[in-house]
Each structure stands twice: as C-alpha cells, then as structure tokens.
Backbone as numpy.savetxt, mean C-alpha at the origin, in Angstrom:
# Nx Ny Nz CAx CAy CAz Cx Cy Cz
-19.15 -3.90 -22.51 -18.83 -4.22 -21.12 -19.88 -3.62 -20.20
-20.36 -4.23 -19.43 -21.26 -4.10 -18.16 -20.82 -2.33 -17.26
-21.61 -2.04 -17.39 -21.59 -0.46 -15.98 -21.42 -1.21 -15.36
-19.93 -0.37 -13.92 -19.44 -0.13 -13.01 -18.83 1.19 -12.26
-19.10 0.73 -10.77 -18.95 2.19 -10.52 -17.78 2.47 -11.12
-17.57 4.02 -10.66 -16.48 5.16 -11.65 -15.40 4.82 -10.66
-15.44 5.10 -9.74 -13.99 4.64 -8.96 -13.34 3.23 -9.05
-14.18 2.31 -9.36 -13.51 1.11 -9.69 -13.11 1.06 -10.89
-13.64 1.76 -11.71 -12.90 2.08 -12.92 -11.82 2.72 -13.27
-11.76 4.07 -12.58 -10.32 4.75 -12.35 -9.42 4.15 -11.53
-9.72 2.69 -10.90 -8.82 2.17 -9.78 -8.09 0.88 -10.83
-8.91 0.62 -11.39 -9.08 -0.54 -12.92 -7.92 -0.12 -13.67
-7.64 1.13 -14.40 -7.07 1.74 -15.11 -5.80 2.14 -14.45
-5.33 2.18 -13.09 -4.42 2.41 -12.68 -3.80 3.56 -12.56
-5.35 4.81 -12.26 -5.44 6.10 -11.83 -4.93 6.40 -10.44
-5.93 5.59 -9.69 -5.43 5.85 -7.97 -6.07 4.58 -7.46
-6.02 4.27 -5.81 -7.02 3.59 -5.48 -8.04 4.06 -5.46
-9.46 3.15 -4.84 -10.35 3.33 -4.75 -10.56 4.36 -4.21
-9.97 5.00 -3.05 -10.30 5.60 -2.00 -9.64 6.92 -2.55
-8.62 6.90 -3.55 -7.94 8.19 -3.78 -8.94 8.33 -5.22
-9.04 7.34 -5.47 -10.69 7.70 -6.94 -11.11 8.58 -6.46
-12.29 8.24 -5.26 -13.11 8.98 -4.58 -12.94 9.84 -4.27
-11.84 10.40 -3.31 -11.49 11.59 -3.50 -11.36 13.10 -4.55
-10.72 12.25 -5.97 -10.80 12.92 -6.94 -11.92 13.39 -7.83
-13.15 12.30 -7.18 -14.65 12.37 -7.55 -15.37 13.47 -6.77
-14.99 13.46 -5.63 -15.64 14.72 -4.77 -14.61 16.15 -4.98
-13.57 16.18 -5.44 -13.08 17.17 -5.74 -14.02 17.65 -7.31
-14.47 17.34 -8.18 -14.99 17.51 -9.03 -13.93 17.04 -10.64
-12.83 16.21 -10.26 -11.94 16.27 -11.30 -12.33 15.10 -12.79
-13.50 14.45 -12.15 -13.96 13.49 -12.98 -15.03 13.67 -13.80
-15.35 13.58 -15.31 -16.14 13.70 -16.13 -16.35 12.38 -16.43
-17.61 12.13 -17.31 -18.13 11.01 -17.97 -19.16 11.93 -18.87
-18.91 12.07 -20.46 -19.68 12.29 -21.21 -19.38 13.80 -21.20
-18.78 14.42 -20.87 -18.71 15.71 -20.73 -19.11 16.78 -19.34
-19.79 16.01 -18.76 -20.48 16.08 -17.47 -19.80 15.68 -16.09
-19.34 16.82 -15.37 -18.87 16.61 -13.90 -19.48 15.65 -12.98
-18.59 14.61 -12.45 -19.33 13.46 -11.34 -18.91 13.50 -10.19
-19.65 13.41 -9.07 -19.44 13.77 -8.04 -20.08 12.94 -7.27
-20.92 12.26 -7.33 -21.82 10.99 -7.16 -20.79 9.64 -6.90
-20.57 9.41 -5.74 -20.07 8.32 -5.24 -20.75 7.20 -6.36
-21.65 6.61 -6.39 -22.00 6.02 -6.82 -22.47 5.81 -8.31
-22.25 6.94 -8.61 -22.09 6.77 -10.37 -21.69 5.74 -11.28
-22.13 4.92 -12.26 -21.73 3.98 -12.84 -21.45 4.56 -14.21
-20.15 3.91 -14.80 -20.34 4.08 -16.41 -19.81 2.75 -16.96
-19.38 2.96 -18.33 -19.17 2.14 -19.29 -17.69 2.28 -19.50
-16.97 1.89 -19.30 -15.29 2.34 -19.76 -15.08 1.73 -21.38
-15.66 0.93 -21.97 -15.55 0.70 -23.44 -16.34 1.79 -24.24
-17.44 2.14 -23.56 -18.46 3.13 -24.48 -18.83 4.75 -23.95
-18.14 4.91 -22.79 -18.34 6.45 -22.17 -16.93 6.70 -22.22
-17.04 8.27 -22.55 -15.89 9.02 -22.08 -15.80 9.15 -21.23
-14.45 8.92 -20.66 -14.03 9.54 -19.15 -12.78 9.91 -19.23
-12.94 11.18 -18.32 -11.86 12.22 -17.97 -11.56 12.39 -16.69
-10.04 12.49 -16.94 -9.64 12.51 -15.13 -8.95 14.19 -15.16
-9.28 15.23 -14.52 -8.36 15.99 -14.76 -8.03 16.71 -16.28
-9.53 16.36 -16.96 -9.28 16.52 -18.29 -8.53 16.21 -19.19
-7.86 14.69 -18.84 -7.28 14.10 -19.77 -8.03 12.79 -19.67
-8.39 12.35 -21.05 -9.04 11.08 -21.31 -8.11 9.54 -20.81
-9.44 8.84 -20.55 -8.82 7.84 -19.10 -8.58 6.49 -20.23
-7.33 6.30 -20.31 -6.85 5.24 -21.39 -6.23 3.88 -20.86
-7.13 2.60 -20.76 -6.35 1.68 -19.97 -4.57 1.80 -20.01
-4.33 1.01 -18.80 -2.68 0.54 -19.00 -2.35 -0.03 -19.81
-1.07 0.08 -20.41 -0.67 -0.58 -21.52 -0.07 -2.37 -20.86
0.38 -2.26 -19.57 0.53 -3.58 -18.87 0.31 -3.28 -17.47
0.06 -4.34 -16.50 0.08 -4.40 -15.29 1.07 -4.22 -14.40
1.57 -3.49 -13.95 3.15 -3.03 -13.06 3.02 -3.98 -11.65
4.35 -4.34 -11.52 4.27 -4.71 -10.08 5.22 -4.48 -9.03
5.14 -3.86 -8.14 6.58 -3.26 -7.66 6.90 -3.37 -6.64
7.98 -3.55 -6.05 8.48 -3.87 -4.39 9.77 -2.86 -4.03
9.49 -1.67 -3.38 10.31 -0.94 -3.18 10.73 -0.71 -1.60
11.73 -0.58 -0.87 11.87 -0.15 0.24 12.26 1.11 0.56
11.22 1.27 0.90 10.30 2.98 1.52 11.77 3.55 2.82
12.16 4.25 2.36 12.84 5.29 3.08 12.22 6.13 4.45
13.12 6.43 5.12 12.19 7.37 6.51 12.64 8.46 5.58
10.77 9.43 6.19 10.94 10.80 5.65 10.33 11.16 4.44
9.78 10.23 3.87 9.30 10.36 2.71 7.55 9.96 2.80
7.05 10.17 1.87 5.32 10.48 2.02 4.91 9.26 1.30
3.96 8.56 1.66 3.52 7.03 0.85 2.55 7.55 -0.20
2.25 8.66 -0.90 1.38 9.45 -1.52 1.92 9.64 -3.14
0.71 9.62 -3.79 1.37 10.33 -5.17 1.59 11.70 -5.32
1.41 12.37 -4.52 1.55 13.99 -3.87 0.99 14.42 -2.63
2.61 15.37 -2.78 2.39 15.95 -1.40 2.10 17.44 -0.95
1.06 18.38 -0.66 0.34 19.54 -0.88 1.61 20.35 0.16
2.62 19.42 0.90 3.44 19.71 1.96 5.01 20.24 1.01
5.00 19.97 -0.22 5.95 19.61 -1.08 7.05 18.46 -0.54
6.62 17.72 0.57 7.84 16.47 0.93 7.66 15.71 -0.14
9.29 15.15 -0.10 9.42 14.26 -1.15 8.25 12.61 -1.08
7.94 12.11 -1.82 7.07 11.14 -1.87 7.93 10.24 -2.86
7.13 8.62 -2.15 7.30 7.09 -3.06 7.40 7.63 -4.62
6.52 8.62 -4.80 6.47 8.69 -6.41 8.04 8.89 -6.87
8.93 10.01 -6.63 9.55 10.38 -6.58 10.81 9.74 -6.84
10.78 8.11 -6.06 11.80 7.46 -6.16 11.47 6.47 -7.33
10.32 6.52 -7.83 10.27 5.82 -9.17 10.87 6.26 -10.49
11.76 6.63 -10.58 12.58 6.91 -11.55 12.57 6.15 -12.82
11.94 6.38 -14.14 12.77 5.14 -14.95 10.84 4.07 -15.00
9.81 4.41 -14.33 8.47 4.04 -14.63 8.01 5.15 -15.87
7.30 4.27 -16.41 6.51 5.39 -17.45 4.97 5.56 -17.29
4.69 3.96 -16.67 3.26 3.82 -16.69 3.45 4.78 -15.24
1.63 4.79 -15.23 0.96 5.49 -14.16 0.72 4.31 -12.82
1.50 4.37 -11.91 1.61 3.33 -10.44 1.18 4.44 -9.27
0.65 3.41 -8.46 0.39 4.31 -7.90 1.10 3.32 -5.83
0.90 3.99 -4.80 0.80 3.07 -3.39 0.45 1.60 -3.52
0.59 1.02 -3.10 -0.77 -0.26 -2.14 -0.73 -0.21 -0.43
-1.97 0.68 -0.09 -1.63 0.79 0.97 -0.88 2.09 1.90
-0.09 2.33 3.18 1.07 2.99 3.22 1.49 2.99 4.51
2.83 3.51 4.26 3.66 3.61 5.24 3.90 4.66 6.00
3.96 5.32 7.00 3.65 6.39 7.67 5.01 7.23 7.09
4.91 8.64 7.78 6.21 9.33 7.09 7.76 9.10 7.76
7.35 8.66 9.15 8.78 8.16 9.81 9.32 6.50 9.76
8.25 5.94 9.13 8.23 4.63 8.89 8.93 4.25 7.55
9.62 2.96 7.27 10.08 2.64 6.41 9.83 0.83 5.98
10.60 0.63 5.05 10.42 -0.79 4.65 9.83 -1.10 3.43
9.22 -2.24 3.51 8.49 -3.12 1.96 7.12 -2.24 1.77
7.23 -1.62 0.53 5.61 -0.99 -0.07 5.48 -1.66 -1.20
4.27 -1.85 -1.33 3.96 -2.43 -3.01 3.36 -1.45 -3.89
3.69 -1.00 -5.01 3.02 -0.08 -6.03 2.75 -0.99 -7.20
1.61 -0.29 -7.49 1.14 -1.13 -8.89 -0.07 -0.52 -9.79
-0.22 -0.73 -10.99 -1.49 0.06 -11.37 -2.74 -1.24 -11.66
-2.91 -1.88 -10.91 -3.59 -2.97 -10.90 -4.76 -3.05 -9.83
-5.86 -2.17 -9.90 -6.93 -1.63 -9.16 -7.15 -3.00 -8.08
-7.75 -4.04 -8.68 -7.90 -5.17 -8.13 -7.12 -5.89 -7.07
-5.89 -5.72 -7.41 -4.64 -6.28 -7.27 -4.84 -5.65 -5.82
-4.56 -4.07 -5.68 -4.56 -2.83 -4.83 -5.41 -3.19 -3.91
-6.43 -3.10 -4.39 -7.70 -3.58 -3.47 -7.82 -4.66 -2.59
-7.59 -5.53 -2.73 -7.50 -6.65 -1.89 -6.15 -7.22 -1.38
-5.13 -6.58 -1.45 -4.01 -6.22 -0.68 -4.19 -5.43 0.43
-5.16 -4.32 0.27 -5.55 -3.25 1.76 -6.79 -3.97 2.25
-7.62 -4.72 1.89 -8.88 -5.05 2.03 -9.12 -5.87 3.37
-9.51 -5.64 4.34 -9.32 -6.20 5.68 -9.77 -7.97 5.77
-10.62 -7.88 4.56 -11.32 -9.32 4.81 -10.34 -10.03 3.88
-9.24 -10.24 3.17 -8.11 -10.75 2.72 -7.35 -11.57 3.98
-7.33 -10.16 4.88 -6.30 -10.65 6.13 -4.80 -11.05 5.25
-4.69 -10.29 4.61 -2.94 -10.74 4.19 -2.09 -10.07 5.82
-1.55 -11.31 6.43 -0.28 -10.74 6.81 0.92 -9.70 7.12
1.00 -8.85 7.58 2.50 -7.83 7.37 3.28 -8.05 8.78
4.24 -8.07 8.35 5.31 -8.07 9.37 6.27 -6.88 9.89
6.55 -6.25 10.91 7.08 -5.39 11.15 8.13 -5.73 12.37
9.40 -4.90 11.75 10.65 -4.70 12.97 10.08 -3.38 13.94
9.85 -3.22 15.34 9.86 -2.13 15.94 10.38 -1.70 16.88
11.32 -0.53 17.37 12.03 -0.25 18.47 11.43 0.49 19.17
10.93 0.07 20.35 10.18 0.93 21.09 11.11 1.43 22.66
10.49 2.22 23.30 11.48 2.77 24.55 11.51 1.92 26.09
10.83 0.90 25.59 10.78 0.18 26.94 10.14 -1.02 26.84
9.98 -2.37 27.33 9.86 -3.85 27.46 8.63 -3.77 27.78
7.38 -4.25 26.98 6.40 -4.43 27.62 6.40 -5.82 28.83
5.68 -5.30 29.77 4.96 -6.45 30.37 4.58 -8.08 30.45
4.76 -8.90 30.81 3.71 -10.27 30.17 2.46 -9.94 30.27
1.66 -9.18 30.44 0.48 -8.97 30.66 0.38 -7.78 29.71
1.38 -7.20 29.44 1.09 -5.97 28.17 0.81 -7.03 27.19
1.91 -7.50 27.11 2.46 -8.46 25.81 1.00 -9.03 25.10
0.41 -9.65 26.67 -0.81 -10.39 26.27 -1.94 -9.75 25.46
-1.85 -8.12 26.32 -3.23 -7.00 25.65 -2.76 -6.74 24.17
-1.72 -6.63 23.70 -1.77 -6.43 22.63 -1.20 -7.36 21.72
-1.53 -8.95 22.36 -1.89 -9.60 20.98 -3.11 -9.86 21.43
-3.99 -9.83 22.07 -5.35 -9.66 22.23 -6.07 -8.95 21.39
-5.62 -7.57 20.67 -5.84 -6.25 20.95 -6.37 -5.35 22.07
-6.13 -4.15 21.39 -6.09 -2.85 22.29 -7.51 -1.59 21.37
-8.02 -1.32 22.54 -8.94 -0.30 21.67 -8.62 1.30 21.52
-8.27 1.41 20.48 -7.62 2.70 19.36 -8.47 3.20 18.59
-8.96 4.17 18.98 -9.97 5.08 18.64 -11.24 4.59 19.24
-11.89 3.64 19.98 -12.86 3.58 19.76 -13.02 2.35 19.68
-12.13 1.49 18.83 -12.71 0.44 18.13 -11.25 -0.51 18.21
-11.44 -1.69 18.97 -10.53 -2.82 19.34 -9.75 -3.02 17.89
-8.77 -3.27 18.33 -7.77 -3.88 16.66 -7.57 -5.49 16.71
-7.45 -5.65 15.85 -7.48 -7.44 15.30 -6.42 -7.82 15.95
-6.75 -9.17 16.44 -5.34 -10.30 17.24 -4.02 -9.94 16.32
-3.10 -9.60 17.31 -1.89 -9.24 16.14 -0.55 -10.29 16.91
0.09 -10.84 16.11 1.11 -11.33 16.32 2.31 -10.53 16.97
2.91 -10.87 18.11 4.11 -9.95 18.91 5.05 -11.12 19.76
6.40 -10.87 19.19 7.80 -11.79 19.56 9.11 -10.55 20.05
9.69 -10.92 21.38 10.66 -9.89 21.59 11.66 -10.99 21.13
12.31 -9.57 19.79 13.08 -9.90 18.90 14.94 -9.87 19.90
14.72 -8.65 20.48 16.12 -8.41 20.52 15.68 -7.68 22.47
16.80 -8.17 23.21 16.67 -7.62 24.46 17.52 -6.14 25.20
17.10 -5.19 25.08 17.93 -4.03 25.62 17.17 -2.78 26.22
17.29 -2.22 26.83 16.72 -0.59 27.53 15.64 -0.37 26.08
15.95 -0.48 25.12 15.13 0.16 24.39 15.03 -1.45 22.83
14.38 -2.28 23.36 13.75 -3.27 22.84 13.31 -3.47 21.14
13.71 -4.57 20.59 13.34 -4.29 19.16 11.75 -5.91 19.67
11.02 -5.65 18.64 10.22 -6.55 18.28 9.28 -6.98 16.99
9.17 -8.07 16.97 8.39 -8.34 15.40 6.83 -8.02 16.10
6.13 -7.35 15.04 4.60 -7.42 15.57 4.18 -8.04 13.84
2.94 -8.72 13.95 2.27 -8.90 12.88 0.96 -8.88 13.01
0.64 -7.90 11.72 -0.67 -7.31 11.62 -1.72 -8.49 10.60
-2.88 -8.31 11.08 -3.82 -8.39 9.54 -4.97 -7.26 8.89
-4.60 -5.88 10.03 -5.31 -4.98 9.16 -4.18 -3.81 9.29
-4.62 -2.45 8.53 -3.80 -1.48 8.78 -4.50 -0.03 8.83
-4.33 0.24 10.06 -5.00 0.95 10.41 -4.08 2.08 10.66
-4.49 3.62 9.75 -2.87 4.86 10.23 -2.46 4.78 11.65
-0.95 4.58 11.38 -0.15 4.67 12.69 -0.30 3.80 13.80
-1.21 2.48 13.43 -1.77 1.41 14.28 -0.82 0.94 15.29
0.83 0.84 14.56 1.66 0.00 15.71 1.95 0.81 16.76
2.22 2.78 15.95 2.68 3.57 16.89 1.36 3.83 17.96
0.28 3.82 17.88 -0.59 3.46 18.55 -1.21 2.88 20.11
-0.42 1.54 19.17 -1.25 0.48 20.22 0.23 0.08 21.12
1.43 1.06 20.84 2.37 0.70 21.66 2.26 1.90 22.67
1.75 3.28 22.23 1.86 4.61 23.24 0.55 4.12 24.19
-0.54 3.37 23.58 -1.56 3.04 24.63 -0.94 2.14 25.72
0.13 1.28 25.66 0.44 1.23 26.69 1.54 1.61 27.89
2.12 2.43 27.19 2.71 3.60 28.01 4.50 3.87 27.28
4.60 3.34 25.95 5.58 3.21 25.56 5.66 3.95 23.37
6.91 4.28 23.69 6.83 4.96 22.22 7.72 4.42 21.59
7.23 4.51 20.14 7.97 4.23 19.03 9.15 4.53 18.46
10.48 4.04 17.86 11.69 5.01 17.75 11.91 4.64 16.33
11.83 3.29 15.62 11.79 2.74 14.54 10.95 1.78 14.10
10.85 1.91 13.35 9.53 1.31 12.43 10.01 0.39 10.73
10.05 -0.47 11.04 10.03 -1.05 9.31 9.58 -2.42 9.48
9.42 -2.25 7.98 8.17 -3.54 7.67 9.00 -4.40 6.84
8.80 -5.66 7.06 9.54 -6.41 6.45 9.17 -7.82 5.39
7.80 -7.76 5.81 7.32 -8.54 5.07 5.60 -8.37 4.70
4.71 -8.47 3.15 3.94 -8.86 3.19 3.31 -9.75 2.57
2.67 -10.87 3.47 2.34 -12.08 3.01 3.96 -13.02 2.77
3.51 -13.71 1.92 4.95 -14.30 1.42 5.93 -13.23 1.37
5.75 -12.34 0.83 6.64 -11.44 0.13 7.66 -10.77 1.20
8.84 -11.19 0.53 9.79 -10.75 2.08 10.90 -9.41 1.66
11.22 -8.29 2.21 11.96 -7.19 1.77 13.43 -7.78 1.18
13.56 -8.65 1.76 15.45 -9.33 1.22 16.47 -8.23 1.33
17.15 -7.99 0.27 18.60 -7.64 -0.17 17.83 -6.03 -0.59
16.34 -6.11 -0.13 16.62 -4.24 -1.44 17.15 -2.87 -0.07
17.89 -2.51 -0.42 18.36 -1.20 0.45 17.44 -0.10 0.01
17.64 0.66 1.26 16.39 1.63 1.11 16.53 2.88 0.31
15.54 3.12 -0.81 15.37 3.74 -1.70 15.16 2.49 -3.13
15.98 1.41 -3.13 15.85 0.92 -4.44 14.28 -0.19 -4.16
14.14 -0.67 -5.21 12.84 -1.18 -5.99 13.29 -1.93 -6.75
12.42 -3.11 -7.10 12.27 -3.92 -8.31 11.43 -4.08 -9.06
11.14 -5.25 -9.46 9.92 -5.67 -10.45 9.41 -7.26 -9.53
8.01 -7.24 -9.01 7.98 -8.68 -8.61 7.80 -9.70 -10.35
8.42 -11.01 -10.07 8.48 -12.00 -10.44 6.74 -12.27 -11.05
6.93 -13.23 -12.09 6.05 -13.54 -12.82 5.39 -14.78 -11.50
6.51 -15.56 -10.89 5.92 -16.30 -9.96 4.88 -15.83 -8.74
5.64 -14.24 -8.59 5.42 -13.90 -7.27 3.88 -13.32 -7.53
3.96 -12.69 -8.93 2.55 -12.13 -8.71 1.35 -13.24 -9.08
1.79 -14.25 -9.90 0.79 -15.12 -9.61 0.30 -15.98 -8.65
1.67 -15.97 -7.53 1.06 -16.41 -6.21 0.39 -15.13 -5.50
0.65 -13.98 -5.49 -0.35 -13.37 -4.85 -1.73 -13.22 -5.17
-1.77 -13.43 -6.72 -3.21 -13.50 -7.50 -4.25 -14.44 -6.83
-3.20 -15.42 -6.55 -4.22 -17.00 -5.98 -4.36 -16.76 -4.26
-3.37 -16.06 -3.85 -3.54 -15.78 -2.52 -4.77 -15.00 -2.16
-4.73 -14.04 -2.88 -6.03 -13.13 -2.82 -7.48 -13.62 -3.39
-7.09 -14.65 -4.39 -8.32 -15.17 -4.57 -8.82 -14.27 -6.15
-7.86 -13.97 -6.60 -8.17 -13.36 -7.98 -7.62 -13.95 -9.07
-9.03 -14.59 -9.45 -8.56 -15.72 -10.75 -7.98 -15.34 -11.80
-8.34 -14.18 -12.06 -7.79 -13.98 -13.72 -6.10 -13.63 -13.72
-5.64 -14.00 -14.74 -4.59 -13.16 -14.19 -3.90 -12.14 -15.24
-2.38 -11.74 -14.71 -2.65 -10.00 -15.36 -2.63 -10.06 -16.60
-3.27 -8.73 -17.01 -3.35 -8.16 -18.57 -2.20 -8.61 -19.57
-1.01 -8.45 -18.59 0.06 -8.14 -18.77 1.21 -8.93 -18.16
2.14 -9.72 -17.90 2.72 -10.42 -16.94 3.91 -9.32 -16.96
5.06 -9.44 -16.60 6.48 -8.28 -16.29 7.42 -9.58 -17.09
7.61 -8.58 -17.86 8.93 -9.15 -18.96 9.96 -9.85 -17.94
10.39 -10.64 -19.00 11.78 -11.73 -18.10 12.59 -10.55 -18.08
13.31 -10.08 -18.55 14.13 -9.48 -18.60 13.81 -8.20 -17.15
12.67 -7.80 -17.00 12.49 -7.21 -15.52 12.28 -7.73 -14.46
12.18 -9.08 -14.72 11.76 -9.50 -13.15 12.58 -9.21 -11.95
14.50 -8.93 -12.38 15.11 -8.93 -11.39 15.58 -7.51 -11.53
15.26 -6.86 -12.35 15.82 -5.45 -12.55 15.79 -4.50 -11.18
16.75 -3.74 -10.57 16.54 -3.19 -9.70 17.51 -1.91 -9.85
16.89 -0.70 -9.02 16.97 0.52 -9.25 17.25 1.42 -8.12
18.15 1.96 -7.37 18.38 2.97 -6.19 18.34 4.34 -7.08
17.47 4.99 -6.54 17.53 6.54 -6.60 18.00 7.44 -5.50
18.71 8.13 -6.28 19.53 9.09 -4.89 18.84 9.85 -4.57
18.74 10.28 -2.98 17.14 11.27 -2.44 18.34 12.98 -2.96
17.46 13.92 -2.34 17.60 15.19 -3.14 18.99 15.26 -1.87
C-alpha cells in the first residue's frame, strides 16, 4: 500500500480524527518503526511500518461502526476529559470497537452526534467543502429583528471572519423565542455566537438533524446503529465511493441503548 500521512492513518484505523491524530502527534505519543513522530507531515506505510499509538500497536478495525446518539446537556463531545466531566464516550456502553466524535456538540448543548471509527467517513462529515446541512432547535432571550433576522442569514462576522449563509425560521412565538437555524459549517459555539452578536443569548440548544439524518424517537442519552441504507446514502452524499469495510449487521441496525448518567 502507497505512504500516507500518519494522521490519516490513525484517523483510517479509527484512532481519533484527524485533528485529534495531530494532536497526539505533537504530544509525542506516536511511533513508526520504533522512532517518535512529531512531524505533521510524516508519511508511512500501515501494511509494512509499525505503528504505535501510546505504545500499543495500531491494528485496523475489525468493522466500520456507525452511530447516532442523542447527546445529553452537560456532557463533553470528547473521548476525554482532563476536567474529569462525564463525556459521549461514557454513554457508549456495550461498544467494543474503538469510536470515536464526528464533529461536536458544545457542553450545554445537546441533540444528534454521529460517532464512528471510519476516518473518511469523519472527515467529510466536519469538512466545510461537503457543506452537509445541520439543523438546530434554539431558545434564545428575545425576538430578533427583520433586519437582525436578515444579518444573520446573511452572516455575521465572529472572530474576525464572516460565517456562511445560514438558514433561520421563527419556530415558536413567546418572550423568550424558539427557532430553527441551519448551518453548513461548524464553527465552536457558532449559534451561541452569532446570536450574543446581536444582542441576545442562548438558553437551549439542540440539534436535530444532519443532512438527511433526522434525531426521531432517540431520548437523550440512548444511541443506535445507523442502517445499512442510511450509511450508504451518506457514503454517496459525501461523495465516497467505496463503501464500508464492514456494513452493521441486520440484527443492529435498529438496536438501541439508554445509559443511565452517574
């Protein structure tokens, strides 16, 4: 097999994402050959080099996971937390393989997350030039404007740097207003954001849909398995021909799981 970089390889294998690869690359936790990498750009061989994560040898997945869980408030979208708060990992109860985020959800935020150990998959689910879709419920403290309304589906500049045309419908009418916004990038804390820029704050937050993929019937804390359908329509959505290693047994497609928080 052809050299590729090392983080797409540990993202391949269904270590971390790309970006949490990297991380673990500049921490020094990655070997190839016996030898510490630290080199963003390092390439190896995953059929013919050793690699170590943490000093345990990096062994593909045995299948491709695919997961749709609804994310609880209060909990960390992380595979650890240096804070000891409870994290997504946490409520995976009953996984054996190594899954990791797609993406995340802030810590007061809740709703639809996708986990999976499917680097590719991961990748172009967060990947801005995809433009997949997300949908969000939000309660904020006050009615924007018609002329707010307008700036922020226009966008609004947050940090520095304008945010992408976003979709915004007032869902529900009261002192303290619910609304759908829809994104196509995700940027930390973007909705709570681009709603305090205009003079109004956030009270609830959940996401309800991404892309096709809609939260339904799962109550918060439980998870499933997506559908053999579902992940091959996202495969084609994203534009990733091959498809998985692995498909999710019939028998899991509808399996679903609530874990009780501590």
């Amino acid at each position: 097999m052809a050299e590729e970089r090392l983080q797409k390889i540990l993202a391949r294998f269904g270590i971390a994402s790309r970006r949490k690869a990297e991380q673990l690359m500049i921490e020094g936790r990655v070997s190839v050959n016996g030898k510490t990498v630290m080199e963003l750009g390092t390439k190896a061989d995953a059929e013919r080099d050793e690699i170590r994560v943490a000093g345990k040898h990096l062994r593909p997945p045995k299948a491709a996971i695919y997961i749709a869980l609804n994310k609880p408030k209060r909990c960390v979208t992380t595979t650890d937390d240096p804070e000891g708060r409870e994290t997504v990992m946490d409520l995976m109860k009953g996984i054996k393989e190594r899954i990791y985020p797609v993406g995340r959800l802030d810590y007061a935020s809740e709703g639809l997350l996708l986990l999976t150990n499917d680097g590719d998959f991961a990748n172009a689910i967060t990947s801005a030039k995809t433009k997949i879709p997300k949908l969000y419920e939000v309660k904020v403290t006050g009615r924007l404007s018609i002329e707010q309304e307008q700036q922020f589906r226009d966008g609004l500049p947050i940090h520095g740097r304008r945010t992408a045309p976003a979709g915004l419908r007032l869902q529900r009418i009261s002192d303290n207003p619910w609304y759908e916004v829809e994104l196509i990038e995700g940027r930390q804390n973007q909705i709570r954001l681009m709603f305090k820029h205009l003079g109004f704050l956030v009270e609830k937050l959940r996401r309800t849909q991404i892309g096709f993929l809609k939260l339904g019937k799962l109550r918060p804390c439980e998870y499933r398995y997506l559908t053999v359908e579902e992940v091959l329509k996202f495969r084609k959505l994203l534009g990733l021909d091959k498809s998985p290693e692995k498909a999710p047994e019939k028998k899991n497609e509808q399996r679903r799981r609530t874990v009780t928080r501590r």
